[in-house]
C-alpha positions as CSV (number, residue, x, y, z in Angstrom):
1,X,86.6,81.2,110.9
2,X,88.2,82.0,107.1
3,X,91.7,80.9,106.7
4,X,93.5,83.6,107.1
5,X,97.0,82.3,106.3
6,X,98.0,79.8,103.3
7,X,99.4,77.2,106.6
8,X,96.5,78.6,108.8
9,X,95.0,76.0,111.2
10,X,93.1,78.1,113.9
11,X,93.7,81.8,115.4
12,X,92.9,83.9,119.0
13,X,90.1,86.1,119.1
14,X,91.2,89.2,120.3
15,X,88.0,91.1,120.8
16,X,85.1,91.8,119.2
17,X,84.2,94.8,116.9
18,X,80.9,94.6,117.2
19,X,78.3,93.7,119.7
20,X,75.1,91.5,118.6
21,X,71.9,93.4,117.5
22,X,74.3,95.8,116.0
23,X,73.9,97.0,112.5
24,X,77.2,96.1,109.8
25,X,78.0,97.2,107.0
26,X,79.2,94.7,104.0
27,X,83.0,94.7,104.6
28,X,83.3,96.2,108.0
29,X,85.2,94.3,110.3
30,X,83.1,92.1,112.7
31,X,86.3,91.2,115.3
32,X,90.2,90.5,115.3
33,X,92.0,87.5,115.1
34,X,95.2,86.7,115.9
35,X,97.3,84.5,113.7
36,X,100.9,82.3,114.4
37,X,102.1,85.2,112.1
38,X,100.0,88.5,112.5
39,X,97.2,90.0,113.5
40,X,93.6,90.1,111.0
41,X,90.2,91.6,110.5
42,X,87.4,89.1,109.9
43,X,85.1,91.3,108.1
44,X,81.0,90.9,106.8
45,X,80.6,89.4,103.8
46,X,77.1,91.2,103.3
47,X,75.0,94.3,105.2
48,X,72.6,92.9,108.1
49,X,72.4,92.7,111.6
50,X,74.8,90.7,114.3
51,X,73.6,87.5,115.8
52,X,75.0,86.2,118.9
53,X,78.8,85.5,119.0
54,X,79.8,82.0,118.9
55,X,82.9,82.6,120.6
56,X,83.9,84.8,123.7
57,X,87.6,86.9,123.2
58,X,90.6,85.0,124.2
59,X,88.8,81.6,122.6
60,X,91.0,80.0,120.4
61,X,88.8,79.7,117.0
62,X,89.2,76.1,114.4
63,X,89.2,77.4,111.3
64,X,86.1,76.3,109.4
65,X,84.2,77.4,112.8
66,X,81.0,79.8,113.1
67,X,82.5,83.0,114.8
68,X,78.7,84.5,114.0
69,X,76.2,85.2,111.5
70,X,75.1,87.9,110.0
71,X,71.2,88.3,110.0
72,X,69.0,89.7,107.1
73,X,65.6,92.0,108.2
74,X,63.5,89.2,110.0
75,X,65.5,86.8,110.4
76,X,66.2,85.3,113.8
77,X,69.2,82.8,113.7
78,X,69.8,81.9,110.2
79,X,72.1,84.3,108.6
80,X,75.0,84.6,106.5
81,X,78.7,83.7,107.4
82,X,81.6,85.9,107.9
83,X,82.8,83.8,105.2
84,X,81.3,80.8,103.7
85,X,84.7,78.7,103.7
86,X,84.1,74.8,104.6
87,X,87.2,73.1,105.9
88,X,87.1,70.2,103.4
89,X,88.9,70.9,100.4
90,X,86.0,69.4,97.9
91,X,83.9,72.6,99.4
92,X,82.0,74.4,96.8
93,X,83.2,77.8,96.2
94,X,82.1,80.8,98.3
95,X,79.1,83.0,97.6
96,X,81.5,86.1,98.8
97,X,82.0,87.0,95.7
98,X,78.9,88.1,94.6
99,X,78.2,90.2,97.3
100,X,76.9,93.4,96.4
101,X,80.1,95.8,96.7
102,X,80.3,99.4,97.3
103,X,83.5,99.8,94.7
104,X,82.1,102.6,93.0
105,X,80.6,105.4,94.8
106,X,78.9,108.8,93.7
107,X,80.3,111.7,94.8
108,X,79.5,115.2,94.5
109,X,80.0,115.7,90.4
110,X,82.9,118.1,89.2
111,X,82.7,120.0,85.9
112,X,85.4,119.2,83.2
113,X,88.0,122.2,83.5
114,X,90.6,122.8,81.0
115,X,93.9,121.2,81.8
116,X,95.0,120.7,86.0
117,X,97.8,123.0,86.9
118,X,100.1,121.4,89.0
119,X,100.4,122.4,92.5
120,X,103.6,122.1,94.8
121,X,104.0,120.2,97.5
122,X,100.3,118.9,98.7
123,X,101.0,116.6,101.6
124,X,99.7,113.0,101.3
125,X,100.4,111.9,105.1
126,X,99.6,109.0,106.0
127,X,97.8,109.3,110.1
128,X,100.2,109.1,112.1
129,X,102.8,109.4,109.3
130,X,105.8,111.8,110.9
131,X,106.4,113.8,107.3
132,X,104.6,115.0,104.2
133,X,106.3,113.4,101.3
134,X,106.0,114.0,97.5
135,X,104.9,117.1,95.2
136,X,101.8,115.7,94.3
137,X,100.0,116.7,91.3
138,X,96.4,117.4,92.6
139,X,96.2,118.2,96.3
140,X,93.5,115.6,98.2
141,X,93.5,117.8,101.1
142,X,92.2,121.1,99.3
143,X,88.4,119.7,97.9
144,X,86.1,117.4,98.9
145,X,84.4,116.8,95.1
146,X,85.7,114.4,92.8
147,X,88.7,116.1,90.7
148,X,88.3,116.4,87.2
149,X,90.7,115.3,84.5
150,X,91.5,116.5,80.9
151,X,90.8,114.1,77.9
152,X,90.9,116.9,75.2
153,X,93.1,115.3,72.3
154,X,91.9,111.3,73.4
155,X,89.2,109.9,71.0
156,X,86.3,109.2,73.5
157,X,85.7,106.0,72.1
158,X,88.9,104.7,73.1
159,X,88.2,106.0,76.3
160,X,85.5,104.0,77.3
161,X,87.2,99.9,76.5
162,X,90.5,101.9,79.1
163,X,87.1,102.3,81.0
164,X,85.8,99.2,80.8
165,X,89.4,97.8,81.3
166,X,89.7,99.3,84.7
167,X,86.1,98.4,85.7
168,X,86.9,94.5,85.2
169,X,89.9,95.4,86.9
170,X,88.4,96.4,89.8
171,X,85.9,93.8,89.9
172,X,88.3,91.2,89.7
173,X,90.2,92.3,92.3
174,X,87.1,92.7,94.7
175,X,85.7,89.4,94.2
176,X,89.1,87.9,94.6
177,X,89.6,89.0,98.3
178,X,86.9,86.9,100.2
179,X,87.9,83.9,97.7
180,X,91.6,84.4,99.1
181,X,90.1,84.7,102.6
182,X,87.7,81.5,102.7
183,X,90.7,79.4,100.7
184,X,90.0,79.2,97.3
185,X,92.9,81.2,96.5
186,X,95.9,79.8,98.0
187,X,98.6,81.9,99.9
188,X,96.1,85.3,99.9
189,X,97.1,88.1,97.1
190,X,97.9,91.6,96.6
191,X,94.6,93.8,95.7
192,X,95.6,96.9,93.0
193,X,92.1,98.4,93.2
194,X,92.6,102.3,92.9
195,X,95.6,101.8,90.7
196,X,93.9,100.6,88.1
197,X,94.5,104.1,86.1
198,X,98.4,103.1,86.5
199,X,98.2,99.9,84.6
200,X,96.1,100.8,81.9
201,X,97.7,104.6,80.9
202,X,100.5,103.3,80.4
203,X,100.1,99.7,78.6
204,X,97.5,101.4,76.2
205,X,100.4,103.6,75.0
206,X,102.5,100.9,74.2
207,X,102.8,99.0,70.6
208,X,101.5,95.1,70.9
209,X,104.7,93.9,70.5
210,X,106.4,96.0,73.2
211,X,107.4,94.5,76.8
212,X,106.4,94.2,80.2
213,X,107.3,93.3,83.3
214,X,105.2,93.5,86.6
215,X,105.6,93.8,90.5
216,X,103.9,91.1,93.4
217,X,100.9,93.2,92.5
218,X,99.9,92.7,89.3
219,X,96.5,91.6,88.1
220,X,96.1,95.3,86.8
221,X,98.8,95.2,85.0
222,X,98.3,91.4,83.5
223,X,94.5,92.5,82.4
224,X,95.6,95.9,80.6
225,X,98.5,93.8,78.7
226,X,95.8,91.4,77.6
227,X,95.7,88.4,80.0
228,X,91.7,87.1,80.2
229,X,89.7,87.0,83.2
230,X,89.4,82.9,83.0
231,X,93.4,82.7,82.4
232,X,94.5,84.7,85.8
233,X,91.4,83.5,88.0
234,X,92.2,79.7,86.8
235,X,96.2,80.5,87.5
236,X,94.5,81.6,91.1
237,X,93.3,79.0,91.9
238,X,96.0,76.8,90.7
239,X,94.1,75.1,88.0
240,X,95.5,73.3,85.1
241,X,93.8,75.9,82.6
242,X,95.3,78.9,84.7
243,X,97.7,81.1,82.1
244,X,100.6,78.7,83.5
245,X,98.9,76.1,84.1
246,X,98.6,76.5,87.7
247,X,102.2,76.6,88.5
248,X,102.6,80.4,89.3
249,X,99.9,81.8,91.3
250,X,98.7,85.4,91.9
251,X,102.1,86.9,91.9
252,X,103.5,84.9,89.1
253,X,101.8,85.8,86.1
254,X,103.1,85.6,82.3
255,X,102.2,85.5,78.5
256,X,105.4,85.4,76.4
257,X,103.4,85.2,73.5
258,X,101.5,89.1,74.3
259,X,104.9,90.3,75.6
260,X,104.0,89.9,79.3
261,X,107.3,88.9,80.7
262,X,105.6,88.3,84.1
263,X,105.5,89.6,87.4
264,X,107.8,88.7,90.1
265,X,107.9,87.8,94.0
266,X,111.0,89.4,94.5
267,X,110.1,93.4,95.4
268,X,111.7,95.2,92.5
269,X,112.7,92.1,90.2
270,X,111.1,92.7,87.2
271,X,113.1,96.2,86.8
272,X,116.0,93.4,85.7
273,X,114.0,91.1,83.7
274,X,113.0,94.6,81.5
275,X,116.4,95.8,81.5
276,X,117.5,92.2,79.8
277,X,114.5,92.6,77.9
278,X,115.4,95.9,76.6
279,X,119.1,95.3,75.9
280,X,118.2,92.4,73.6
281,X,116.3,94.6,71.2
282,X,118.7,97.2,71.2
283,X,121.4,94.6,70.0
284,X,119.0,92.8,67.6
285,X,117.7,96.4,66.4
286,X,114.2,95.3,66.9
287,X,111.7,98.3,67.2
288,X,110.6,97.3,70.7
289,X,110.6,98.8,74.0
290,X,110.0,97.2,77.8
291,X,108.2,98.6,80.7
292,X,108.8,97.7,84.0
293,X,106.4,98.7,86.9
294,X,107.3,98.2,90.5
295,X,106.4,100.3,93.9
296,X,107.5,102.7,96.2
297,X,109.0,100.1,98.5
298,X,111.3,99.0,96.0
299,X,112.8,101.9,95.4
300,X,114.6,101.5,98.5
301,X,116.6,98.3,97.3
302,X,119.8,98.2,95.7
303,X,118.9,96.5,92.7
304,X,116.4,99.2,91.5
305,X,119.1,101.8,91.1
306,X,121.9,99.1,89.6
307,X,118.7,98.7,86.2
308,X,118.2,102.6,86.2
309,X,122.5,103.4,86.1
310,X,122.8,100.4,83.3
311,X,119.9,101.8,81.6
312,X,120.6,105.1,81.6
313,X,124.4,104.2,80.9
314,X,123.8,102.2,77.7
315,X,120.6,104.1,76.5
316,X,118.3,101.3,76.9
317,X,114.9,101.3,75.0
318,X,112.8,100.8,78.8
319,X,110.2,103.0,80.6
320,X,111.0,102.1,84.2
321,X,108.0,103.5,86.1
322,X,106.8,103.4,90.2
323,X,103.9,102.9,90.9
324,X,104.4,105.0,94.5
325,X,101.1,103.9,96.4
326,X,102.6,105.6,99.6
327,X,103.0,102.1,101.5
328,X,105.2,99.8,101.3
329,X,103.2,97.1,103.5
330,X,102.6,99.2,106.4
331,X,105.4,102.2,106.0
332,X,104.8,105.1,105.1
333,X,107.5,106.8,102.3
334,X,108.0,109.8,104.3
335,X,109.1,107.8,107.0
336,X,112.1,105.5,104.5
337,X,112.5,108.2,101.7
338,X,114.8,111.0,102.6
339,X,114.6,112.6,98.9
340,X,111.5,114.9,98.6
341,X,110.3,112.4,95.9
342,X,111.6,108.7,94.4
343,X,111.6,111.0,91.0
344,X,114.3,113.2,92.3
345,X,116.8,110.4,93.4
346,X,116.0,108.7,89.8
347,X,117.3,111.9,88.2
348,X,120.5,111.7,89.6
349,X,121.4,108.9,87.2
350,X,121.2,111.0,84.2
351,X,117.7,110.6,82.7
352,X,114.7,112.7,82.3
353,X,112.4,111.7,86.0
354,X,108.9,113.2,86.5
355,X,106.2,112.3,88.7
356,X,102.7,112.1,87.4
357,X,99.1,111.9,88.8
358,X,98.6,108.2,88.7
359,X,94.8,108.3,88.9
360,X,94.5,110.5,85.9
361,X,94.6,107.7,83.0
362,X,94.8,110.0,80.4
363,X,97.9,112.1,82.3
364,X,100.0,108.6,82.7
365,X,99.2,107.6,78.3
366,X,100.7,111.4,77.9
367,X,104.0,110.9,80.0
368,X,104.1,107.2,78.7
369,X,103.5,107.9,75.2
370,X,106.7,110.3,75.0
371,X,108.7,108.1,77.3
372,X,108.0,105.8,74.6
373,X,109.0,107.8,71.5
374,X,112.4,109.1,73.4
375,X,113.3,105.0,73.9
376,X,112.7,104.7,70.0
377,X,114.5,107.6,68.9
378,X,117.6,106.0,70.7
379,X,117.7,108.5,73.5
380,X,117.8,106.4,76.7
381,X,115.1,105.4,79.7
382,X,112.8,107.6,81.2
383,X,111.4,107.2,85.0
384,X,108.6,107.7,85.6
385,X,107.0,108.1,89.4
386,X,102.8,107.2,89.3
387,X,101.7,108.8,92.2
388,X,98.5,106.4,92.9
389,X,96.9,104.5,96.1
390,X,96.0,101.4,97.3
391,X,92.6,101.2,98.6
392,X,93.0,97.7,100.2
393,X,95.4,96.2,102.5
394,X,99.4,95.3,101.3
395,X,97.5,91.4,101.1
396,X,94.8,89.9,102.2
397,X,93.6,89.9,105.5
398,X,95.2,93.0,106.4
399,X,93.8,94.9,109.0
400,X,95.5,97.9,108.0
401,X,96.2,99.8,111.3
402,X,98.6,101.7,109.8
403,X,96.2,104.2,108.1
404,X,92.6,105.7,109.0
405,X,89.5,105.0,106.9
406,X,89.0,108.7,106.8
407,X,92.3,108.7,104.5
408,X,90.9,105.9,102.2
409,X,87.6,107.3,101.6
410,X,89.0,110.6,101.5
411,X,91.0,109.0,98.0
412,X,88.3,107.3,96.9
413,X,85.6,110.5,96.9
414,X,88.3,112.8,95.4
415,X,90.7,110.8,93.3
416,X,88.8,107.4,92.1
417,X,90.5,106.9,88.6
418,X,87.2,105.1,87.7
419,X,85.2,108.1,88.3
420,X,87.6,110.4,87.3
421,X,87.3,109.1,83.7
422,X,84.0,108.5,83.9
423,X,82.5,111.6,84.6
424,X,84.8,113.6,82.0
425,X,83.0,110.8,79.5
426,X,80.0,112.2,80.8
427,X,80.8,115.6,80.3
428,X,80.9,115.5,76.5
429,X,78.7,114.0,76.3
430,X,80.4,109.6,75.1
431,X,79.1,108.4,78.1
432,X,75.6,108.3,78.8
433,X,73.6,108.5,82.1
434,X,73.3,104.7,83.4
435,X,76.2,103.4,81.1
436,X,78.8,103.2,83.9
437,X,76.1,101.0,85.5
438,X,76.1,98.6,82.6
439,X,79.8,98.7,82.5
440,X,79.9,97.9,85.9
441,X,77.1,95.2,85.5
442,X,78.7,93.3,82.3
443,X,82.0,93.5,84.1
444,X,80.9,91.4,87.5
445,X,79.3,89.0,85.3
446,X,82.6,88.0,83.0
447,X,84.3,87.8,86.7
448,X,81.6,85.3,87.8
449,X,81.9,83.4,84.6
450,X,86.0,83.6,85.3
451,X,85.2,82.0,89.0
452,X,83.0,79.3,87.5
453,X,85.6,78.4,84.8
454,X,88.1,78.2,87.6
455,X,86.0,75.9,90.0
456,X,85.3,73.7,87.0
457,X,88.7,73.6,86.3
458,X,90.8,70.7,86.8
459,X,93.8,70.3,88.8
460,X,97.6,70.1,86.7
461,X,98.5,66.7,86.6
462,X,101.5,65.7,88.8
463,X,103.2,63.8,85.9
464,X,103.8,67.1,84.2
465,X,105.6,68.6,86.8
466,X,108.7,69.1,85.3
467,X,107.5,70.5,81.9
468,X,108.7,73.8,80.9
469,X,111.7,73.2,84.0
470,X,115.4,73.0,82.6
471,X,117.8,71.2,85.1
472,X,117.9,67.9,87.2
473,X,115.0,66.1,87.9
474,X,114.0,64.1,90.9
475,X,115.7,60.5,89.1
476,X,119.0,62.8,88.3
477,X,118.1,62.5,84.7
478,X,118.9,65.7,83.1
479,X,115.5,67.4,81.8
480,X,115.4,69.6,78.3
């Protein structure tokens, strides 16, 4: 039994999801537990066979127990874990990770066509979802082939390290998840694989010295602003050699020194630090500008729409863009927005609001590179809605019954940003047959090396504890 939960101890097994003898797939869910908090998937770390469950439904589960194992051709007893998580904490780290992983697959190939008309109003419902919300830019519903994107104008080379940058992206973020299930990652994380195209469209149009400012869900965003693999998997893990020094975690991540302000627990917070951020080098006169990314959900807080009015109000040097996944943790945005798109209620504040295809890289560098020019000129904010999706849960562990895996495949097969990029590469001819293969192959192993470095790793010490913290400490001597 992985510990599903940071405080986790033991969970009820609701019922099994498959029988023994069956055939599983790597990642498919073996059973259900429930938790003192919610209700999980365990799922297979690996493709095999079922062996006999350990545990009948109802049983209360330790965790650190054998729910079942999952048998290789010939084998008869001795298979692999649902997760490889020991309950002592000097455990070695999980083999999970370098499971093989289905992240990339081939679909049908799509010619390179000149450049995608929009088209009005394609529903994106979720199942079940009551309404069709948005005017999305490429309709999912009306072709089953992978959609092809323009790159005429990009240099190709430049293409393939954004390529490369969303590959390591991706791989990071699947060998993070059964690392966050068996433990090594405390308090679970936030997956952004299929919005990789998001993170690195827009940072790439940005100068070195601009700013940003991320969401809970940010390893996309930390990679494409320059944050190494060994950096964020060490600050994972809580290690001393994490990018601060163990003290932040998955959703707290910062460089001041690359102008990564850091992302933020609270859902829309970052919008604020940005806005700061973007005042200060209007008043110093600084050629700098500051992006702030947060998602659909928090667009329905208050504070969001206080940044965009002060923005907009004072002609702020900031890109304020959403990154509209089409959940906010299990609700739908048809359900919580009643504009026909977050877009449309940003332009009420006075500034130029578009939505854009947020698995077309190259489409989010365009809107981003003239958002960025308008801020310089002097002529305000721009908002932008990224219309992308989340191909894993809200966090870890979740069993996602809010959406069908028809829904999620259907995404991946027809709007894979990876792919997407890839194949136009292909199609004149930068990319090679094979090469996305190597891509894919050099980028798991710099992940592995990141996990190594972060095992190896030591713990912060407790006598620095209050470095870097301004205020009172424990003895009521004032700290600097």
């Amino acid at each position: 039994m992985p510990a599903l939960g940071m405080a986790m101890e033991e969970g009820v097994l609701l019922r099994w999801l498959k029988q023994p003898g069956e055939s599983v797939a790597a990642q498919e869910p073996l059973a259900e537990i429930e938790t003192d908090k919610v209700t999980m998937t365990v799922d297979s770390p690996v493709a095999g066979r079922l062996g006999d469950h350990a545990f009948e439904e109802g049983a209360v589960v330790p965790v650190g127990a054998l729910l079942v194992r999952v048998l290789a051709a010939g084998e008869d007893g001795q298979g692999v874990l649902p997760s490889e998580h020991k309950p002592a904490p000097s455990a070695p780290a999980p083999e999970a990770h370098k499971r093989p992983r289905p992240i990339l697959p081939t679909p049908p190939r799509a010619p390179v066509t000149e450049a995608l008309a929009a088209t009005e109003a394609a529903a994106l419902v979720g199942e079940g979802s009551e309404a069709a919300y948005g005017q999305v830019l490429v309709d999912v519903e009306s072709d089953d082939t992978l959609q092809s994107i323009e790159i005429t104008g990009l240099d190709p080379a430049v293409l393939v390290e954004w390529l490369e940058t969303m590959v390591l992206i991706r791989e990071f973020e699947d060998a993070c998840e059964p690392l966050a299930l068996a433990g090594k990652i405390p308090g679970g994380m936030h997956s952004a694989a299929g919005q990789e195209a998001v993170a690195v469209g827009a940072i790439r149009a940005l100068a070195p010295t601009d700013i940003v400012t991320s969401s809970h869900r940010s390893h996309h965003h930390s990679f494409a602003k320059g944050l190494s693999p060994r950096s964020v998997m060490a600050e994972l893990y809580g290690k001393a050699t994490g990018c601060l020094g163990g003290r932040g975690g998955h959703m707290h991540l910062a460089d001041f020194s690359i102008g990564l302000f850091g992302s933020n627990g609270i859902v829309g917070g970052g919008l604020g630090i940005a806005t700061g951020a973007s005042l200060a080098a209007k008043l110093d006169r600084r050629d700098q500008v500051a992006l702030a990314f947060f998602g659909d959900g928090g667009a329905n807080t208050g504070r969001i729409w206080e940044n965009v009015n002060l923005a907009a109000l004072w002609k702020l040097p900031l890109i304020i863009i959403c990154e509209n996944n089409l959940y906010a943790v299990e609700t739908h945005a048809g359900r919580v927005t009643a504009a026909e798109t977050i877009a449309k209620r940003a332009s009420g504040f006075g500034l130029p609001a578009l939505q854009v295809d947020g698995q077309d890289v190259a489409a989010v560098y365009g809107v981003t590179v003239e958002a960025r020019e308008r801020a310089r000129r002097g002529e305000g904010p721009t908002f932008v809605e990224a219309l992308t999706y989340r191909y894993r849960g809200h966090n870890t562990g979740d069993a996602e019954t809010y959406r069908g895996r028809e829904e999620v495949e259907r995404w991946r097969r027809t709007k894979d940003p990876i792919l997407r990029v890839a194949r136009a590469l292909e199609a004149v001819g930068t990319l090679e047959e094979g090469q996305l293969d190597e891509i894919v192959a050099s980028a798991r192993a710099t992940v592995e090396d990141a996990v190594q470095f972060a095992e190896a790793s030591p713990w912060p010490d407790p006598a620095d504890a209050f470095e870097g913290v301004t205020g009172l400490a424990l003895d009521g001597r004032r700290r600097p």
